[in-house]
C-alpha positions in Angstrom: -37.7 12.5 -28.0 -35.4 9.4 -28.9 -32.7 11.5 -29.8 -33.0 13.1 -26.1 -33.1 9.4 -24.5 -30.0 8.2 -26.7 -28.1 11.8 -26.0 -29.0 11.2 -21.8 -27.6 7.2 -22.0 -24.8 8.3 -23.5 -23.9 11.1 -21.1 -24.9 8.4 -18.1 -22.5 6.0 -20.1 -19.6 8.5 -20.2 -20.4 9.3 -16.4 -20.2 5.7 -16.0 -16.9 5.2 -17.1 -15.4 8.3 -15.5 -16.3 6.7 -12.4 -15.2 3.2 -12.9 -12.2 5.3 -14.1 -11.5 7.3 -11.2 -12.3 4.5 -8.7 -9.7 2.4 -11.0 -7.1 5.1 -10.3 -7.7 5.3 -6.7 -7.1 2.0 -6.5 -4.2 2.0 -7.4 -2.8 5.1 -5.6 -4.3 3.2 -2.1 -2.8 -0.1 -3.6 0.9 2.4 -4.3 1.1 3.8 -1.0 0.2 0.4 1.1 3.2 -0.9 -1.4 5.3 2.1 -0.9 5.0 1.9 3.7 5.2 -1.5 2.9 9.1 -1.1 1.7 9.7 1.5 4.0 8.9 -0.9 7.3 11.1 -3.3 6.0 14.2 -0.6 5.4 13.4 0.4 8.8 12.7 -2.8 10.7 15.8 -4.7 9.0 18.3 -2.6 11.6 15.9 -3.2 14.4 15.8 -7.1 13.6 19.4 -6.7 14.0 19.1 -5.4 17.1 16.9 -8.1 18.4 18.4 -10.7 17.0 22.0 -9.6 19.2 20.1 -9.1 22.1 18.7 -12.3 21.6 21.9 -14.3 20.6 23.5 -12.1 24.3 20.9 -13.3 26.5 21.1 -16.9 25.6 24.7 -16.7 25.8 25.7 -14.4 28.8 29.2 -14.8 29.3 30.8 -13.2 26.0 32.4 -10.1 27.0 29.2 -8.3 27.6 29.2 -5.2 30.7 
């Protein structure tokens, strides 16, 4: 019956891992996506900065040229 016990914790220690494992791994793909739309907002919110910033500097300074 020992060898049974010691062939079960094993198995539940090997399940363990695979767990810690996969929860390790998924991790890491959540923490490689938040990264990856993290660098895509900023390529797309530099232009619109841009943007705001120029309608910003227009409105405080009205008379240069504009329609």
């Amino acid at each position: 019956m020992t060898h049974t016990t010691a062939q079960s914790t094993h198995h539940e220690v090997l399940s363990t891992q695979e767990i810690a494992l996969h929860m390790i791994a998924s991790a890491a793909r959540v923490l490689l996506m938040i990264g990856t739309a993290v660098l895509v907002g900023e390529v797309a919110a530099g232009p619109a900065r841009r943007l705001i910033t120029a309608r910003q500097h227009h409105h405080e300074h009205p008379g240069n040229g504009g329609g």
